[in-house]
C-alpha positions as CSV (number, residue, x, y, z in Angstrom):
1,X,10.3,19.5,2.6
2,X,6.9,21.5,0.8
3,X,6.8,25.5,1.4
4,X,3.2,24.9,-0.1
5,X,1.5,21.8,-1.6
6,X,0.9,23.2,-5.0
7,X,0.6,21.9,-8.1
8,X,2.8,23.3,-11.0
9,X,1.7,24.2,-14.5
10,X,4.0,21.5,-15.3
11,X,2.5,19.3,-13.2
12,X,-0.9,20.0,-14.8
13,X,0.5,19.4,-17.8
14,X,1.2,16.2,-17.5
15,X,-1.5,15.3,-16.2
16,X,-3.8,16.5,-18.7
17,X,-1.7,15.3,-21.5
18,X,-1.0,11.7,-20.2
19,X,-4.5,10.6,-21.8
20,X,-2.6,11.3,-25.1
21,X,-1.0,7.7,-24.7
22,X,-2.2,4.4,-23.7
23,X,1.5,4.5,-21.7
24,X,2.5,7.6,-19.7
25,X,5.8,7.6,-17.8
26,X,6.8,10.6,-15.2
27,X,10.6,10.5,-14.6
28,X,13.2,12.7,-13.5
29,X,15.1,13.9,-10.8
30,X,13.9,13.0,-6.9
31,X,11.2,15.8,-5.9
32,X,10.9,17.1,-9.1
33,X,6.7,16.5,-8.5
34,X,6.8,13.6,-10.8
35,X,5.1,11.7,-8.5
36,X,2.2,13.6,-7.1
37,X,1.8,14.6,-10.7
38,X,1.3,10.8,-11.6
39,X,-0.7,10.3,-8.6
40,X,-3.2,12.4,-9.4
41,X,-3.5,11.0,-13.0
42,X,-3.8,8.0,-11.1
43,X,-6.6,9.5,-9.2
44,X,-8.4,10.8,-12.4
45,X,-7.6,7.2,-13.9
46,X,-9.7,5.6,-10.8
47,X,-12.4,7.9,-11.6
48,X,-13.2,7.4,-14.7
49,X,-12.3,3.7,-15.2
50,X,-15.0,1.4,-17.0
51,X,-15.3,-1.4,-15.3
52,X,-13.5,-3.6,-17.7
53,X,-10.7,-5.3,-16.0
54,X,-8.4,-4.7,-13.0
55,X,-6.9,-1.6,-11.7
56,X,-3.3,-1.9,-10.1
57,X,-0.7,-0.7,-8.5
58,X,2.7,-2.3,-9.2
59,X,5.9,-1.7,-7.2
60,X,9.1,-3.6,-6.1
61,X,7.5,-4.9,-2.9
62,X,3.9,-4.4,-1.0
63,X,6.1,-2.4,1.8
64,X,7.8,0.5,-1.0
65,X,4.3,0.3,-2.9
66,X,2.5,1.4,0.8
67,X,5.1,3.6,1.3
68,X,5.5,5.3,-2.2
69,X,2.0,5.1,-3.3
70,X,-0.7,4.9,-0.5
71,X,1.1,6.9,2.0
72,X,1.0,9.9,0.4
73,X,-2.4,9.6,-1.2
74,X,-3.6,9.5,2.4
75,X,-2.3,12.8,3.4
76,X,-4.8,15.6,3.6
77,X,-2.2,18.4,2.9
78,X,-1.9,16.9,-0.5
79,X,-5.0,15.4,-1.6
80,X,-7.5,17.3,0.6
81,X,-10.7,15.0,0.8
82,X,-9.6,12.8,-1.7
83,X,-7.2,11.3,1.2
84,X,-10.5,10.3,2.9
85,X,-11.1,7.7,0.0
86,X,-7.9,5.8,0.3
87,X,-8.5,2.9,2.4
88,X,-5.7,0.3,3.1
89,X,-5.1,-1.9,6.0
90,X,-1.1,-1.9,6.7
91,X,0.5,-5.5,4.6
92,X,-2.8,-6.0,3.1
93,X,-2.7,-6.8,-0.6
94,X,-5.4,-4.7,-1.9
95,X,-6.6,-1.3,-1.2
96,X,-10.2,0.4,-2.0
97,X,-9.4,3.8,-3.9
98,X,-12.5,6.1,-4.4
99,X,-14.5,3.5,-3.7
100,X,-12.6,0.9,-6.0
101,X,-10.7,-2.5,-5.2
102,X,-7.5,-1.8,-6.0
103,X,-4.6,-4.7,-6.4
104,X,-1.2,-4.0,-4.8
105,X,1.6,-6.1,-6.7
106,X,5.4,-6.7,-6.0
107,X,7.5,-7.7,-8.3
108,X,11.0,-8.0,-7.3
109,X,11.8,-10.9,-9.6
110,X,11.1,-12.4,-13.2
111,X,8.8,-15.0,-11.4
112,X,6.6,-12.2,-9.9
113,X,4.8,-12.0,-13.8
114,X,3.3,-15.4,-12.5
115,X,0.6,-13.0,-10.2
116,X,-0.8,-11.0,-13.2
117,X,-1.0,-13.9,-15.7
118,X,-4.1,-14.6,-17.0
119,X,-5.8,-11.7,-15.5
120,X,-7.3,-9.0,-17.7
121,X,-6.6,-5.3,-16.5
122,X,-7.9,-1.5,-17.2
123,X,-5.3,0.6,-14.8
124,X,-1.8,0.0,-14.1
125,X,0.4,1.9,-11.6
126,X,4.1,1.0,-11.9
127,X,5.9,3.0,-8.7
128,X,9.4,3.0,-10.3
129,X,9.7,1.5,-13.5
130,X,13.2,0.7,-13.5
131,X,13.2,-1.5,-10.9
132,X,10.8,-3.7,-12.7
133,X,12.3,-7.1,-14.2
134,X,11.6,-6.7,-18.2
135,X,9.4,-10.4,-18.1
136,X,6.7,-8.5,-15.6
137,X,6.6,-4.9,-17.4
138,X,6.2,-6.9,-20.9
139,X,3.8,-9.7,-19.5
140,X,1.6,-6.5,-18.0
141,X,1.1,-4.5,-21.6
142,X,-0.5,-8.0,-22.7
143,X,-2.6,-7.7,-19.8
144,X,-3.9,-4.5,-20.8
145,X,-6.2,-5.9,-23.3
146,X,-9.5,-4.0,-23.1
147,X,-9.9,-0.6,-25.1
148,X,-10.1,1.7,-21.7
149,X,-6.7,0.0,-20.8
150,X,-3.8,2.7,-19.5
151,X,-0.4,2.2,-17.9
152,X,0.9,5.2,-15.9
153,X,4.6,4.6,-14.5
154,X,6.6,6.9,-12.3
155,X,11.0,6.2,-12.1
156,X,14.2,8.2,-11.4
157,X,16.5,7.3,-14.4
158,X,18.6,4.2,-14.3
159,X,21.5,3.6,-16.5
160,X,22.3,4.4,-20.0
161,X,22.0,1.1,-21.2
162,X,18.6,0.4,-19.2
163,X,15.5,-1.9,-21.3
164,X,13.1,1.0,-20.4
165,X,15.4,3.4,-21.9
166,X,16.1,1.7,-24.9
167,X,13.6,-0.1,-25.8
168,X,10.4,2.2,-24.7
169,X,11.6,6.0,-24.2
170,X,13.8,6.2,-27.4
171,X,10.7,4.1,-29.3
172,X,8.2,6.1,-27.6
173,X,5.4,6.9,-30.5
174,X,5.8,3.2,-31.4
175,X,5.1,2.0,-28.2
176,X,2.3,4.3,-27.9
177,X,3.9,6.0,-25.0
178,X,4.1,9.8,-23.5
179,X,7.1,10.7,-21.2
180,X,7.1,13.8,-18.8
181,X,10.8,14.6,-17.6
182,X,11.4,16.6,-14.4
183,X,14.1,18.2,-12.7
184,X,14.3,19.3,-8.6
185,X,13.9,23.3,-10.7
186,X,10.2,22.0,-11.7
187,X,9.5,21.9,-7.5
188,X,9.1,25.6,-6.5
189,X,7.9,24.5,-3.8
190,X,10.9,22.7,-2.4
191,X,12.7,24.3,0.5
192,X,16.5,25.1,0.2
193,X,17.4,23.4,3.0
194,X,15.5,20.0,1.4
195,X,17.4,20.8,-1.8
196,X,20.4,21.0,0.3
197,X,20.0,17.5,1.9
198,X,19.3,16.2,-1.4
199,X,22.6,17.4,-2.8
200,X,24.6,16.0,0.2
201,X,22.9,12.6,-0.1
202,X,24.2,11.7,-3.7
203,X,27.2,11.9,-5.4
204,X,28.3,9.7,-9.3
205,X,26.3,8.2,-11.4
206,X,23.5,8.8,-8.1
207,X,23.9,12.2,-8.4
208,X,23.3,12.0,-12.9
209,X,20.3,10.3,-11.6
210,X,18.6,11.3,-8.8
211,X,19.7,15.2,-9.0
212,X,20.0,16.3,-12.3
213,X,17.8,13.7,-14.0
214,X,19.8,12.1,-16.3
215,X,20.6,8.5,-17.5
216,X,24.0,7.5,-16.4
217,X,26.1,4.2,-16.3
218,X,27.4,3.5,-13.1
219,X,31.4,2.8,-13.9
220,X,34.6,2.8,-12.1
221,X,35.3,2.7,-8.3
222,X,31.5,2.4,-6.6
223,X,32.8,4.7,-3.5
224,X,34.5,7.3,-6.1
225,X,34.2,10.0,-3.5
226,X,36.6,7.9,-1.1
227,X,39.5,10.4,0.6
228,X,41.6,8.7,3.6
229,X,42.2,12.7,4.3
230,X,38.9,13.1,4.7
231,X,37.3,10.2,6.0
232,X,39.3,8.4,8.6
233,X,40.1,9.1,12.4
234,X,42.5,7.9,14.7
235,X,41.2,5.2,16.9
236,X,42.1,7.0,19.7
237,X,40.7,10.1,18.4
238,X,37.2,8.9,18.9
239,X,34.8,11.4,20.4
240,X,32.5,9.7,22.5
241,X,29.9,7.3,21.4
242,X,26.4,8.0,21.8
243,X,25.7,4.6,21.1
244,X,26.7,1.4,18.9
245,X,24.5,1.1,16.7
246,X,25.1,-2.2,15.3
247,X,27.6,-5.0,14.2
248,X,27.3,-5.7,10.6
249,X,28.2,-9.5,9.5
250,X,29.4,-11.2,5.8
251,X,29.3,-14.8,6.3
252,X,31.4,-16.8,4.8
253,X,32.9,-19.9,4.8
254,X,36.2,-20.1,1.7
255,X,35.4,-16.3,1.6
256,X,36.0,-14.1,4.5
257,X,34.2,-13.7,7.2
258,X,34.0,-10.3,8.4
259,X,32.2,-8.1,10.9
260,X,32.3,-4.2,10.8
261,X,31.0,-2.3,14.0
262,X,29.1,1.3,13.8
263,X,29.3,3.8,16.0
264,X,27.3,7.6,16.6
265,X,28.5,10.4,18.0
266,X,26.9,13.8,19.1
267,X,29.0,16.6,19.4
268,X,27.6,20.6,19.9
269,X,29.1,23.4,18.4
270,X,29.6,26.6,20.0
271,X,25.9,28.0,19.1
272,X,24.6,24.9,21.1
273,X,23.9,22.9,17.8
274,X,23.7,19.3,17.3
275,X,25.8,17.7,14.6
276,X,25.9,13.7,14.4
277,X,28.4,11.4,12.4
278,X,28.5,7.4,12.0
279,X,32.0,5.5,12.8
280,X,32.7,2.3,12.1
281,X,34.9,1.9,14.8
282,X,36.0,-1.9,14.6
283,X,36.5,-4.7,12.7
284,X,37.0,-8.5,12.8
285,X,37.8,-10.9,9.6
286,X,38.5,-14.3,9.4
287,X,39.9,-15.5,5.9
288,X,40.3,-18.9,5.8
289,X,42.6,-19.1,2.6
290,X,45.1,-16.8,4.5
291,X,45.0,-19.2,7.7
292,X,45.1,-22.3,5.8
293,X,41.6,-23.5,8.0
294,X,38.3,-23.6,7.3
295,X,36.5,-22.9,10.6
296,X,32.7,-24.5,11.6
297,X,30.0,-22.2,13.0
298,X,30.9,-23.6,16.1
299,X,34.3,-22.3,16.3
300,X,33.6,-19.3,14.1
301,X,30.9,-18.2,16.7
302,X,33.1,-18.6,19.5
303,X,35.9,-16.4,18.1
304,X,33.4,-13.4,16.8
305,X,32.0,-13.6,20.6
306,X,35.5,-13.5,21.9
307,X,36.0,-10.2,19.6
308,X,32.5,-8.9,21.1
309,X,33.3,-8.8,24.7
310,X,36.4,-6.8,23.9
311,X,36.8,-3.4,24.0
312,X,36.3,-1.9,21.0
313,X,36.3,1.9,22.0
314,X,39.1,4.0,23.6
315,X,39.9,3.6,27.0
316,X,38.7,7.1,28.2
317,X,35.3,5.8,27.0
318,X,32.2,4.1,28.7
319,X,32.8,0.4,26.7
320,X,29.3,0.3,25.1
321,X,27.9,-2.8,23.7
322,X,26.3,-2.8,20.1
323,X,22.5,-2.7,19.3
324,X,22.2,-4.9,17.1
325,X,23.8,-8.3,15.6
326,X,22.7,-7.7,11.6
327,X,24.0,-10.8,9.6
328,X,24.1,-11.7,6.0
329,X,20.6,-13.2,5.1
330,X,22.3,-16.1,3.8
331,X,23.7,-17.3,6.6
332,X,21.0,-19.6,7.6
333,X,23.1,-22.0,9.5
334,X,25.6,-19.1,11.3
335,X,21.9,-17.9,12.5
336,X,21.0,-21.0,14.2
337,X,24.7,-21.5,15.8
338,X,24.6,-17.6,17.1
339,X,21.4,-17.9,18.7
340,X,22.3,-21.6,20.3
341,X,25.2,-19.8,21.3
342,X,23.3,-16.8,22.8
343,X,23.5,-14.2,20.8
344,X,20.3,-13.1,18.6
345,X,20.5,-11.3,15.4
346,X,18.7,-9.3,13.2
347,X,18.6,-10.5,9.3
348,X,20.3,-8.0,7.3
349,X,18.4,-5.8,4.7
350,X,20.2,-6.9,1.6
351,X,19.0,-4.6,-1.2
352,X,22.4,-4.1,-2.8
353,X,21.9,-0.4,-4.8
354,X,20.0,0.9,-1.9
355,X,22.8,0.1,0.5
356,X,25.7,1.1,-1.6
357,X,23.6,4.2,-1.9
358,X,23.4,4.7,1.5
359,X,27.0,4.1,2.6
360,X,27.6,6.9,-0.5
361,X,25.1,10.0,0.8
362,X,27.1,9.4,4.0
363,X,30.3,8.9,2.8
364,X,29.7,12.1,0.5
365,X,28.1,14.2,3.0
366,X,31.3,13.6,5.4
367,X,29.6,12.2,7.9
368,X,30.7,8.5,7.8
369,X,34.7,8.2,9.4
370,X,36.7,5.2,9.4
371,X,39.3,4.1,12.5
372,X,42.7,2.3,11.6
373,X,41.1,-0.9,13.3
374,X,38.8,-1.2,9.9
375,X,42.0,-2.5,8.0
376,X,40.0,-5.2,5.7
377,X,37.3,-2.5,4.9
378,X,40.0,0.7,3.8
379,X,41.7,-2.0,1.7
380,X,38.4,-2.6,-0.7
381,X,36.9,0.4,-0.6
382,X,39.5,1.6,-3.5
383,X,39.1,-1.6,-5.1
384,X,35.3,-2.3,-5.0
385,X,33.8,-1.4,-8.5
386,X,30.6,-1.4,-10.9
387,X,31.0,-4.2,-13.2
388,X,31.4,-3.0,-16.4
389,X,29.5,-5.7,-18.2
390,X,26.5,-5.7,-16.5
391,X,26.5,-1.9,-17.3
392,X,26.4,-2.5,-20.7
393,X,23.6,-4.5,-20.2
394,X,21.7,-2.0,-18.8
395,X,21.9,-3.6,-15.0
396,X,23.8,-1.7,-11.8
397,X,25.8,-4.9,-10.6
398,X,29.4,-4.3,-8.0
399,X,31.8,-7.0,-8.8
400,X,31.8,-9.8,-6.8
401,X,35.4,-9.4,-5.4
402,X,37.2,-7.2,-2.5
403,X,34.1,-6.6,-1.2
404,X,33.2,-8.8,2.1
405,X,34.1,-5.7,4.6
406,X,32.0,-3.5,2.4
407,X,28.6,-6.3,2.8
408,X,29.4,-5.9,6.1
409,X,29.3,-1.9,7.0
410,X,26.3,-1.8,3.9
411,X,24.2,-4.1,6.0
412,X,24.5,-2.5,9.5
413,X,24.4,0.7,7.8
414,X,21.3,0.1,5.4
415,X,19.2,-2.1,7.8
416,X,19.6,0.8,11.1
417,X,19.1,3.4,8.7
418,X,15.6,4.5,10.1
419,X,17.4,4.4,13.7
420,X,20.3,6.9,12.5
421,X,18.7,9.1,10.0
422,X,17.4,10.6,12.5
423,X,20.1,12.0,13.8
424,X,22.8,12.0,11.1
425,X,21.7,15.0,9.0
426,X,23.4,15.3,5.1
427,X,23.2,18.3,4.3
428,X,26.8,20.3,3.2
């Protein structure tokens, strides 16, 4: 990704100036050097702390906070010896940071402000502002209550309409806050090939954001880039499957139920190059409206089992079975009926704007196809859609219609990611 680990002037710019504020916020485009900018201030912060309360970092969850945060404090090429002095054991909620407790706090929902009541605190580390709720970023400025007290807050813009937006960055002298904005041009140390992959991997209101840098409202159809020219395959057509990855499952029981199966395959050009693409080969629904039945999890296991131990891949092709089983992680009771029937599964990872980002990058990239037999998942792809009000409330929300076949594909697509990415390369 790095030609060299460098800091820019930019970069040292920020750093230096985000003592200004009591609040300094680094956002901008992905690899722009926001981060490692704001860790280091973060550093610097640790270092010079009084004493006087708390020092914290706050992300979504423990596991994006390790990954975000302490990961790349630890690496050598980046912080030299300063790596040495960043001590966490893996889940743990606490770290020790140049020789300092430091508290690691998720806050993925309004009731997550309950963990840094009362307490009194000197250093805050927000990874991601956006993602916070607004209770737990209001409830943790009263909790910087000592003169030494800083916040420093990385985030990739969100929408137009977003609290942090409107109410802090556009207020910003009020609020006693510094903002340093980056772009991927503020990285010289970026390869082309990582801006490349970078480019591939987003496209709308994604690509405002996460690219250029800018504030953007997510509106209209969520998989705009969508071209049945362009992203579907005959059935037959199928080049041979390297593997099935996984069958992804909405549950439901007035709703559809509907299961969408993935697929890799590995083809080599003539220069003896690799190029991978995902499928989602099959599909089976069961709407209960349309069939006049509600099924049990009995019978509803015993006809999505049925569909299993068919073929699902052309005849010319060893019948592979899939990976994985990944079902809706509110199907509690489906769970317990699939397992006394025999078959295990895997609880799906349900973060909604990650997965509709994911199934984007590889639907923009080219590198997701869709068969014929995926009939209930080509009908709502052109009618899935942002929610307009939510938009104006500053939230990323799809409608909650048309979209059962798309829950499915998100979750066996979002929750194998780290066993395709591998593989399946996004660059144009």
């Amino acid at each position: 990704m790095l030609s060299s680990p460098s800091l820019s002037r930019k970069q040292i710019s920020s750093i230096v100036r985000s003592k200004l504020r009591k609040i300094a916020l680094w956002v901008g485009a992905v690899s722009g050097g926001k981060t490692i900018a704001a860790n280091f201030a973060f550093l610097i912060a640790v270092r010079e702390a009084q004493g006087t309360g708390l020092i914290v970092i706050v992300g979504k969850t423990l596991q994006t906070i390790e990954r975000n945060i302490i990961d790349p404090l630890q690496q050598v090429e980046l912080f030299g010896a300063l790596a040495g002095q960043v001590l966490h054991t893996r889940g743990s909620n606490t770290a020790t940071i140049l020789g300092r407790e430091v508290h690691l706090v998720g806050a993925n929902d309004a009731r997550s402000e309950e963990k840094i009541r009362g307490a009194t605190i000197e250093i805050a580390y927000v990874d991601e502002a956006t993602l916070l709720p607004v209770g737990f970023w209001e409830m943790l400025l009263t909790r910087l209550r000592v003169p030494t007290a800083r916040l420093l807050a990385t985030t990739n813009p969100g929408s137009f309409n977003h609290w942090l937006r409107q109410q802090y960055m556009l207020n910003a002298d009020a609020k006693n806050m510094i903002v340093f904005e980056f772009v991927m041009d503020d990285n010289p140390s970026l390869t082309a090939q990582y801006v490349a992959d970078m480019k591939a991997s987003f496209t709308g209101a994604f690509y405002d954001r996460f690219i250029l840098g800018k504030w953007s409202n997510a509106e209209g159809a969520i998989f705009d880039m969508w071209d049945p020219a362009k992203h579907t395959i005959p059935w037959a057509d199928l080049p041979p499957m390297r593997k099935l990855i996984a069958v992804g499952i909405d549950y439901g029981t007035t709703n559809p139920t509907a299961a969408l199966m993935l697929g890799m395959a590995t083809q080599t050009d003539l220069y003896g190059k690799e190029h991978s693409k995902l499928y989602l080969v099959d599909e089976w629904r069961y709407e209960s409206i349309a069939e006049k039945q509600k099924l049990t999890d009995v019978e509803l296991s015993r006809r999505l089992r049925r569909w299993l131990a068919d073929p699902h891949l052309p005849a010319n092709q060893m019948q592979l079975t899939p990976d994985y089983i990944v079902l809706d992680p509110s199907a509690a009771s489906f769970r317990v009926q699939l397992q006394q029937d025999g078959l295990l599964s895997t609880q799906a990872d349900n973060d909604v704007l990650n997965g509709i980002r994911t199934v984007a990058s590889v639907l923009s990239a080219g590198k997701l196809l869709v068969t014929e037999r995926c009939p209930g998942w080509q009908k709502e792809v052109t009618e899935y859609v942002w929610d307009a009000k939510s938009s104006e409330k500053g939230e990323d929300k799809p409608v909650k219609a048309n979209d059962h076949s798309q829950d499915a594909a998100r979750y066996a697509l979002q929750t194998t990611e780290s066993i395709w990415r591998q593989h399946v390369k996004l660059a144009a």
